[in-house]
PyMOL commands that place a pseudoatom at each C-alpha (Angstrom):
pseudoatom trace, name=CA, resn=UNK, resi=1, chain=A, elem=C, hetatm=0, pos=[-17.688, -45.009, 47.304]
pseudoatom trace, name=CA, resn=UNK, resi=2, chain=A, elem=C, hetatm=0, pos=[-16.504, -41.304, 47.455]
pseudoatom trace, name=CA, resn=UNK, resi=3, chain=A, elem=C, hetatm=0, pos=[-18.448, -38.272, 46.221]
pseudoatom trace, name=CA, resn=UNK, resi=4, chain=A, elem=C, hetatm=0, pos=[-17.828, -34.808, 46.196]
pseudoatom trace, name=CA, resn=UNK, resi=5, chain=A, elem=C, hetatm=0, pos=[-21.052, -33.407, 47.025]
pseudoatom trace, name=CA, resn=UNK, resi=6, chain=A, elem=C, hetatm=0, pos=[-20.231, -31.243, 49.934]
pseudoatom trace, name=CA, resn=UNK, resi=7, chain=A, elem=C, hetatm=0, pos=[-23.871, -28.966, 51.061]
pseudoatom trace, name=CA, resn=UNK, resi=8, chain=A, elem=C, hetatm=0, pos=[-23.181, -27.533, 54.505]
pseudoatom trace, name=CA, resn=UNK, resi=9, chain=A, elem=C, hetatm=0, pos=[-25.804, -25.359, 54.199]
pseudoatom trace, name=CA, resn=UNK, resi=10, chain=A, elem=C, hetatm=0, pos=[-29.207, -26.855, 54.878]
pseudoatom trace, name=CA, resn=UNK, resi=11, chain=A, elem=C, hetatm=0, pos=[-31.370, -24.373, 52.867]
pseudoatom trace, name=CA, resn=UNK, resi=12, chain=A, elem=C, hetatm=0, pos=[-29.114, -24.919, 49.627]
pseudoatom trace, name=CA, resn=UNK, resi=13, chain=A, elem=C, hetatm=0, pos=[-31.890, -27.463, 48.183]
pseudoatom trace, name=CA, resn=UNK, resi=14, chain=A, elem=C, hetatm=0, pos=[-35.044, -25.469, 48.706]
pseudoatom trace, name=CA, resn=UNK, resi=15, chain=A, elem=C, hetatm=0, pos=[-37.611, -23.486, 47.091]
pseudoatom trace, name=CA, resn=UNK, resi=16, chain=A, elem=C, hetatm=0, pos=[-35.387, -20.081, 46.519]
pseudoatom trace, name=CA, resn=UNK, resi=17, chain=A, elem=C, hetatm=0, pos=[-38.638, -18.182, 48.314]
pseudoatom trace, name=CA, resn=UNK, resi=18, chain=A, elem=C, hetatm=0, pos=[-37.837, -19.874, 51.471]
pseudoatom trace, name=CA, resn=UNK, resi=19, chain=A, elem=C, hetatm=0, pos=[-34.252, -19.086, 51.999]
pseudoatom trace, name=CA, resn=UNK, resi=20, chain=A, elem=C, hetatm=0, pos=[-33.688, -16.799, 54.479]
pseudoatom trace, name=CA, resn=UNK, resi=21, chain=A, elem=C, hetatm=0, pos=[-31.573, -14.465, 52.620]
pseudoatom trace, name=CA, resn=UNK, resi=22, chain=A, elem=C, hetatm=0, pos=[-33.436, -13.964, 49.710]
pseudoatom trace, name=CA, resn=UNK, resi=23, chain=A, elem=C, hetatm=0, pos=[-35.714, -11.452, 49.658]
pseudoatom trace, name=CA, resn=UNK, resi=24, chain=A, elem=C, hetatm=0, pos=[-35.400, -9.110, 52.837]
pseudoatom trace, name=CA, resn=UNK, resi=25, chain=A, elem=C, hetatm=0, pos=[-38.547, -7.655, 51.729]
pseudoatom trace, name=CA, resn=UNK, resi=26, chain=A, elem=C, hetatm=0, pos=[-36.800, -5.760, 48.443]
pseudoatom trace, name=CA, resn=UNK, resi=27, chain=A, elem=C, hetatm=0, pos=[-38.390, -5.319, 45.315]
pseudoatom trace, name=CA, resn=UNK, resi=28, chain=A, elem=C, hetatm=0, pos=[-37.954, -8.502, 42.552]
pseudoatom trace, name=CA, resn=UNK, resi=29, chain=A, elem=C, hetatm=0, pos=[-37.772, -7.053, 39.620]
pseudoatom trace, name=CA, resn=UNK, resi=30, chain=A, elem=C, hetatm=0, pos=[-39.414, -8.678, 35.871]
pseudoatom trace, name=CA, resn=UNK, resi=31, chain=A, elem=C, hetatm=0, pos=[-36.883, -11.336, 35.444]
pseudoatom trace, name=CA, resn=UNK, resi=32, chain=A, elem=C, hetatm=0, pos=[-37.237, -12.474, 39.292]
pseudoatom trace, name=CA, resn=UNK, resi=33, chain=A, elem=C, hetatm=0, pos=[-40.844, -12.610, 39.615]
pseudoatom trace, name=CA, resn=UNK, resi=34, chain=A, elem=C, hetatm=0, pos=[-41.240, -14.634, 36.259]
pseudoatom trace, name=CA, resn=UNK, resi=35, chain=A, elem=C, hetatm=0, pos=[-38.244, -17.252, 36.970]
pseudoatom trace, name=CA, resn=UNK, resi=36, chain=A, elem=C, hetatm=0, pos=[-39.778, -18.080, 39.773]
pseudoatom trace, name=CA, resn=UNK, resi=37, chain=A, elem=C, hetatm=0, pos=[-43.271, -18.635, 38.392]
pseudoatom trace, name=CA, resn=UNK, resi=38, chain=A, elem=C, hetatm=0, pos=[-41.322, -20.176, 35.469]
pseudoatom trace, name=CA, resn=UNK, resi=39, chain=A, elem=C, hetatm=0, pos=[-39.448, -22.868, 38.050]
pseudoatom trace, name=CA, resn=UNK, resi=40, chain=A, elem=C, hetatm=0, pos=[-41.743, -23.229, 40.797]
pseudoatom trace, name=CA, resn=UNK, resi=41, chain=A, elem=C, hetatm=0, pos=[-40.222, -21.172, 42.849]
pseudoatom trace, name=CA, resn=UNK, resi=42, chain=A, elem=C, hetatm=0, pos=[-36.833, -23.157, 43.094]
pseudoatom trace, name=CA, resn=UNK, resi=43, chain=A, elem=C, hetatm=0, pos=[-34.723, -20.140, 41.385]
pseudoatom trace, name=CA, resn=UNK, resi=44, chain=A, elem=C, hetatm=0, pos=[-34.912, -16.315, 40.777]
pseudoatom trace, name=CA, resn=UNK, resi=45, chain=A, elem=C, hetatm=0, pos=[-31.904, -16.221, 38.352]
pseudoatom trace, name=CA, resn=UNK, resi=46, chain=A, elem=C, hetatm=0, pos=[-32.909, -18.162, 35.314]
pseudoatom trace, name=CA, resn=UNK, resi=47, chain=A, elem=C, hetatm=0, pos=[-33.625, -15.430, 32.852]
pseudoatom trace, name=CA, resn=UNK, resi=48, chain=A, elem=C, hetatm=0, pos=[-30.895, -13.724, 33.604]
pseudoatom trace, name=CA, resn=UNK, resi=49, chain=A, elem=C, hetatm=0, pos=[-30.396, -9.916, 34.194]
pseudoatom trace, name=CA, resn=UNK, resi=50, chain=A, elem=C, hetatm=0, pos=[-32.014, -8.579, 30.896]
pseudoatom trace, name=CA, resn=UNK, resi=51, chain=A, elem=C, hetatm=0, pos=[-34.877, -6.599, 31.760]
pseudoatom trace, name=CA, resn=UNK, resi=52, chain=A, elem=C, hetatm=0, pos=[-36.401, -6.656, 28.285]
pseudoatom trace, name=CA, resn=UNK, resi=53, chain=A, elem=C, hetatm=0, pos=[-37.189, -10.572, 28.731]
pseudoatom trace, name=CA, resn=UNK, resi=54, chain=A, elem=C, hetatm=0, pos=[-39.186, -9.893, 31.914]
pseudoatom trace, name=CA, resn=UNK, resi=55, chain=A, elem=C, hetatm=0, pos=[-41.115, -7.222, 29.929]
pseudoatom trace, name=CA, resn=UNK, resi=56, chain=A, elem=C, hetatm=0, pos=[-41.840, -9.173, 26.892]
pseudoatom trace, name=CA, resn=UNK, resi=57, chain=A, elem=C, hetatm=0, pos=[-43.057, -11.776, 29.370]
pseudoatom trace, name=CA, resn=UNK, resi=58, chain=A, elem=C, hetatm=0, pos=[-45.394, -9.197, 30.809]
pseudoatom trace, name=CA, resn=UNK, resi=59, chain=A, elem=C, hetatm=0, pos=[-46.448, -7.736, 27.999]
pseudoatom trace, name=CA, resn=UNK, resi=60, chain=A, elem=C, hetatm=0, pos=[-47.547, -10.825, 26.143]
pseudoatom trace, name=CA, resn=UNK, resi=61, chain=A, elem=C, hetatm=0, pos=[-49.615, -11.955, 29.333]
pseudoatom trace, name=CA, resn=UNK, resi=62, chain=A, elem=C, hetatm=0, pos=[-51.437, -8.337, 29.110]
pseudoatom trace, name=CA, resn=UNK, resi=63, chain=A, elem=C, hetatm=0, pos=[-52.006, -9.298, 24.926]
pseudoatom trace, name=CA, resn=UNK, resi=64, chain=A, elem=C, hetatm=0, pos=[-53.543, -12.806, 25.828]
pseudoatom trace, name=CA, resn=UNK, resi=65, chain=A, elem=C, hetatm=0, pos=[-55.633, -11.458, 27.754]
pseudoatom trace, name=CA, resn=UNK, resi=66, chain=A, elem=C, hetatm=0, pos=[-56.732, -8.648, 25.730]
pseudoatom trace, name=CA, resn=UNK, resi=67, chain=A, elem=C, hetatm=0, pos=[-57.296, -10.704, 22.817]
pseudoatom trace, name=CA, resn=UNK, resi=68, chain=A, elem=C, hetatm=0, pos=[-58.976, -13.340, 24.450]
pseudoatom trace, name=CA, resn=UNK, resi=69, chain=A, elem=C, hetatm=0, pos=[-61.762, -10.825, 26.290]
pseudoatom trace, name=CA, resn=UNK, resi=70, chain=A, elem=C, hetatm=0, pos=[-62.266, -8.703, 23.117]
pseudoatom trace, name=CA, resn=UNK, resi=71, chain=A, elem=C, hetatm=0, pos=[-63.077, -12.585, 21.062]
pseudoatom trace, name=CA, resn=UNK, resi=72, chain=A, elem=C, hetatm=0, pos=[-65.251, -13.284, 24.358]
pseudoatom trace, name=CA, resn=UNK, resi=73, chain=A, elem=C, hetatm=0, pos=[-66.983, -9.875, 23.617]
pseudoatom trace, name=CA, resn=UNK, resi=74, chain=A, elem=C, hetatm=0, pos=[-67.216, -9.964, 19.494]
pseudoatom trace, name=CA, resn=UNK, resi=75, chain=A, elem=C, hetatm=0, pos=[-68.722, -14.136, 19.502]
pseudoatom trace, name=CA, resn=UNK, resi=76, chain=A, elem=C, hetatm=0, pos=[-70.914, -13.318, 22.382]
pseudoatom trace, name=CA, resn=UNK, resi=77, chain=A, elem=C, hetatm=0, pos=[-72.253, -10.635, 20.522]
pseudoatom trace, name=CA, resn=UNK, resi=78, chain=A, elem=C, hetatm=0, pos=[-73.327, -12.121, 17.183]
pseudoatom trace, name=CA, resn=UNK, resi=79, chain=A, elem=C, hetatm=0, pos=[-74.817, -15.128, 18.879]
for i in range(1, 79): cmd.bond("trace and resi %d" % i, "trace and resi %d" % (i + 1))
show_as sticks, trace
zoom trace
């Protein structure tokens, strides 16, 4: 039996975090930082280069959040 998978490098099939030429201690940007929360940390490419995805990301964790302490503050008030 013959297959063509070929990985010389050793660090191919880990996390992305742990490779040693990811980061170099640079700044990930939106898009990074939330594929890798997104896929456990195995890639930083996922969502692409659009910034505007990273952003809506963000800002829709900010709204939940929001929301969810200003209903905490309104039902814990009428109670």
């Amino acid at each position: 039996m013959k297959t063509d998978f070929n990985y010389p490098n050793t660090d191919l099939l880990g996390p992305v975090v742990f490779r040693p030429d990811f980061n170099n201690f640079e700044k990930i940007d939106l898009n990074q930082a939330w594929s890798l929360f997104f896929t456990a940390g195995q890639e930083d490419k996922v969502l692409g280069q659009q910034v505007e995805l990273g952003k809506f990301f963000t800002n829709l964790l900010i709204a939940i959040a929001f929301t969810g302490s200003v209903w905490a503050i309104y039902f814990n008030h009428i109670v």
